[in-house]
C-alpha positions as CSV (number, residue, x, y, z in Angstrom):
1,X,0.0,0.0,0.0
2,X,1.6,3.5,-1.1
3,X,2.0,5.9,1.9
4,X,3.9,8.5,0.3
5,X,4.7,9.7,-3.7
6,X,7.7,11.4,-4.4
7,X,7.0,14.2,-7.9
8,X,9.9,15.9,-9.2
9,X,8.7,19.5,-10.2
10,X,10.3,20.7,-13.5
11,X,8.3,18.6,-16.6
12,X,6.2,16.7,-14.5
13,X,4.2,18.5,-12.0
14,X,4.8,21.8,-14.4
15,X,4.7,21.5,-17.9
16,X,8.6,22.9,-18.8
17,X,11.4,23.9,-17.0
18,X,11.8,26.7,-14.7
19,X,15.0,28.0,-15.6
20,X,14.2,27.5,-19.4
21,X,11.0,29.9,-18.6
22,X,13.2,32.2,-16.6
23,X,15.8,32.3,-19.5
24,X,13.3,32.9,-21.9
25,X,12.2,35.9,-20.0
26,X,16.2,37.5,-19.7
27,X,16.9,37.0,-23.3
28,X,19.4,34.2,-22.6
29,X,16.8,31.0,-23.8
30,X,18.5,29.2,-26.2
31,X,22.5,29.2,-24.1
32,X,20.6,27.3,-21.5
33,X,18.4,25.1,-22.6
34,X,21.1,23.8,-24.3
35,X,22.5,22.9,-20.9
36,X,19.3,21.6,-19.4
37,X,18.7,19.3,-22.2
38,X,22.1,17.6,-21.7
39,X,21.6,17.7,-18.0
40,X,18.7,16.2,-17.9
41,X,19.9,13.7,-20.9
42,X,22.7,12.8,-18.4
43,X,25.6,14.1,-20.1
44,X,26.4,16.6,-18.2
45,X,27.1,16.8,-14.0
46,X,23.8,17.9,-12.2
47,X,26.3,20.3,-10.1
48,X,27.9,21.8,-13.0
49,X,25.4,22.3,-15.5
50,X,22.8,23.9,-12.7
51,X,25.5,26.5,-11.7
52,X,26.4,26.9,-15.2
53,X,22.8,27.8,-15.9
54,X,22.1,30.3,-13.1
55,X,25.3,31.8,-14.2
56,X,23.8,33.2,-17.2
57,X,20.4,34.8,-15.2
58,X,23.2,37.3,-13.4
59,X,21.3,40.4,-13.1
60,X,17.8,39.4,-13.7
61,X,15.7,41.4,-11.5
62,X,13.9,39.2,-8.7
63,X,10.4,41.0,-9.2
64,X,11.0,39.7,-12.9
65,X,11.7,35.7,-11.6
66,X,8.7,36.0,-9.3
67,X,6.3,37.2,-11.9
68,X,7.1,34.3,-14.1
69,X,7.2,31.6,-10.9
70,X,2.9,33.3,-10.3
71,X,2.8,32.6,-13.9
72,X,4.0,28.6,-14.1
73,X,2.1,26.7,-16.3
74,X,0.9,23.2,-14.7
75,X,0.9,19.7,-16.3
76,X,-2.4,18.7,-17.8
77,X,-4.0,16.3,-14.9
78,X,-1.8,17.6,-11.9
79,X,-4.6,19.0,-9.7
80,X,-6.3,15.7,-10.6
81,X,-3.6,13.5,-9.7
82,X,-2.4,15.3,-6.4
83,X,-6.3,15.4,-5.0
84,X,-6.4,11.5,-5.9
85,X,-3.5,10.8,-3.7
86,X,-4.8,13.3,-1.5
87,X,-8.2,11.3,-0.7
88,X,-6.0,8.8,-0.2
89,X,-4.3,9.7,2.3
90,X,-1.0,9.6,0.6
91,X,1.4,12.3,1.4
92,X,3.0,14.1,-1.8
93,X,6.3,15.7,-1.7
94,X,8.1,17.4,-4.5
95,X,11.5,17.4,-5.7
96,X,13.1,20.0,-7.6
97,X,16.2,21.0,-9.2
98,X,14.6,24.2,-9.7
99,X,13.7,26.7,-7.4
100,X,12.0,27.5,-4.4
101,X,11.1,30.8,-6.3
102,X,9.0,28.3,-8.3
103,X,7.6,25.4,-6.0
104,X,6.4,26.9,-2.8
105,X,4.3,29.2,-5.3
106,X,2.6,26.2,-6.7
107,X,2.3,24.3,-3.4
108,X,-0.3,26.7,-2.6
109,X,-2.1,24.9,-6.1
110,X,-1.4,21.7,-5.9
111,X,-1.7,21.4,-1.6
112,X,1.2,19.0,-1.7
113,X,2.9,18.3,1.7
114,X,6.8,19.4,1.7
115,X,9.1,20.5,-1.2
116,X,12.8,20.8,-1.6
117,X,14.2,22.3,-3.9
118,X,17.1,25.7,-4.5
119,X,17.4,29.0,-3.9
120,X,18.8,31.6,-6.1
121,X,20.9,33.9,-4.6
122,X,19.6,37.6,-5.0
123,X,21.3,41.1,-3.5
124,X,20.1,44.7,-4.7
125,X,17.1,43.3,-6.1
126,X,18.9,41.3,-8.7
127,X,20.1,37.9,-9.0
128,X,23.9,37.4,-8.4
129,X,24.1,34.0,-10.7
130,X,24.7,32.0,-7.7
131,X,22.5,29.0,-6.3
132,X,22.4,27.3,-3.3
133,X,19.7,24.8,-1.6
134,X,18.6,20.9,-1.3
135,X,18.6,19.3,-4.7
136,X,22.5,20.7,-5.9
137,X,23.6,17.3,-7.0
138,X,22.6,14.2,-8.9
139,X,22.4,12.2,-5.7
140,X,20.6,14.6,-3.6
141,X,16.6,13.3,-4.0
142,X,17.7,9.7,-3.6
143,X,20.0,10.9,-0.2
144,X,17.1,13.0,1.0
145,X,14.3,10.0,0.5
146,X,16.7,7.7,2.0
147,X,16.5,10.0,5.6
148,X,12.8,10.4,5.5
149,X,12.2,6.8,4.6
150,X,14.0,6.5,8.3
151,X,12.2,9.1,9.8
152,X,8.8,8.3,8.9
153,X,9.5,4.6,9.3
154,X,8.2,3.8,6.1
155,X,9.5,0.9,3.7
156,X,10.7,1.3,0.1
157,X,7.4,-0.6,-1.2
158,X,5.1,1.8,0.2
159,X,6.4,4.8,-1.9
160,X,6.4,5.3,-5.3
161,X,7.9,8.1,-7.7
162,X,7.3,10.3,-10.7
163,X,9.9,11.9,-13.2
164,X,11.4,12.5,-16.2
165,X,14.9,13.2,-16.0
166,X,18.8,12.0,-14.7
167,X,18.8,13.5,-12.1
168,X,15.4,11.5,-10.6
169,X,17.5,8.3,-10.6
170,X,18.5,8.6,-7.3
171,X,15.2,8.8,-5.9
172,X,13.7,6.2,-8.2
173,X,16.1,3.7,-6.3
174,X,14.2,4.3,-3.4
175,X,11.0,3.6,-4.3
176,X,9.0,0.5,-4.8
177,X,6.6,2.1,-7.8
178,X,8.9,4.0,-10.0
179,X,7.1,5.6,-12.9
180,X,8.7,7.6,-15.9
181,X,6.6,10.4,-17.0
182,X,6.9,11.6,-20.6
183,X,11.0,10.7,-19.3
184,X,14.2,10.6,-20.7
185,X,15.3,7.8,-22.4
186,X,18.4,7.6,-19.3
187,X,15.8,7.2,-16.5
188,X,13.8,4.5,-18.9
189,X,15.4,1.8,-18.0
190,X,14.6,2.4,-14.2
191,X,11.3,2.5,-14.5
192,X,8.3,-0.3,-13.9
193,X,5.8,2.0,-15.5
194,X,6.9,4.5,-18.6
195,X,4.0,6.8,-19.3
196,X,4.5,8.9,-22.7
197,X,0.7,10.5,-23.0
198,X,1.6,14.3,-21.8
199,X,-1.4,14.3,-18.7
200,X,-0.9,13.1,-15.0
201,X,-4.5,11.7,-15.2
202,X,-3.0,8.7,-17.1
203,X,-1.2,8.0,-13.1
204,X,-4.5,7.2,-11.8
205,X,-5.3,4.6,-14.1
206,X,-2.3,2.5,-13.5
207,X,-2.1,3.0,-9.3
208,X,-6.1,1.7,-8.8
């Protein structure tokens, strides 16, 4: 019986990438996306290639980055999905190699229990291209779910994961359902359940 799901954020509880939106906004779009896509593709360190990325927002003003965070568009079915688990009584908590600029803005949509996720570093009003939080490495979901697995006494088969990307291979190792959501052809292969139709609804029918 699943107790707790584990979502990462960026493509799978929002529909795009934080960063790539915020890049979009600064003019500097198509530099990183080229990074996110061979981050997320596994070619590149998680470390690396997410401080490479904030690099380039240097001097984007922080009213700018919250106005786009309000603005986040969500995946098709995610309300659905996170008031299903909801009735159920299991407790949802996100995972993001984005931003807590981003996440704790759609927490207040989506209800979900706890998220962790980065900061990025602002001073004057503008961001200083440095980023510092909870998810910095490849490793970090998996090392986090491995502590609260302990601390809320719960067993790897009673939680089960959603993502997309490298960098949720860590956490899918610590779950008993892993499911690949519109994923990378890198996290495939961990995954019991691939789902490739772009709508979170398509969850439900495979947990009833």
């Amino acid at each position: 019986m699943i107790k707790l799901c584990a979502f990462d954020f960026d493509s799978t509880l929002i529909d795009g990438e934080t960063i790539d939106i915020l890049a979009d906004e600064y003019n500097v779009g198509d530099a990183i996306k080229s990074i996110t896509n061979k981050a997320m593709n596994g070619e590149l360190d998680f470390f690396e290639s997410l401080s490479a990325r904030v690099a380039l927002l240097e001097g984007m003003p922080i009213e700018r980055v919250n106005k786009c965070c309000e603005n986040l568009p969500l995946m098709n079915g995610a309300k659905e999905l996170c008031e299903y688990l909801k009735n159920k009584n299991i407790k949802i908590i996100v995972f993001s190699g984005g931003f807590h600029e981003g996440i704790d803005l759609i927490q207040n949509k989506l209800h979900f229990d706890f998220g962790f996720a980065n900061f990025l570093h602002s001073k004057n009003g503008v961001l200083t291209g440095k980023v510092g939080g909870e998810i910095m490495f490849n490793n970090s979901k998996g090392i986090i779910l491995q502590r609260l697995k302990k601390f809320l006494n719960l067993k790897t088969e009673e939680i089960m994961c959603v993502g997309d990307g490298a960098n949720d291979i860590s956490m899918f190792k610590e779950c008993g359902l892993k499911i690949a959501f519109c994923a990378k052809e890198i996290l495939r292969s961990h995954a019991d359940i691939c789902i490739d139709k772009k709508d979170l609804k398509e969850i439900i029918k495979v947990i009833q």
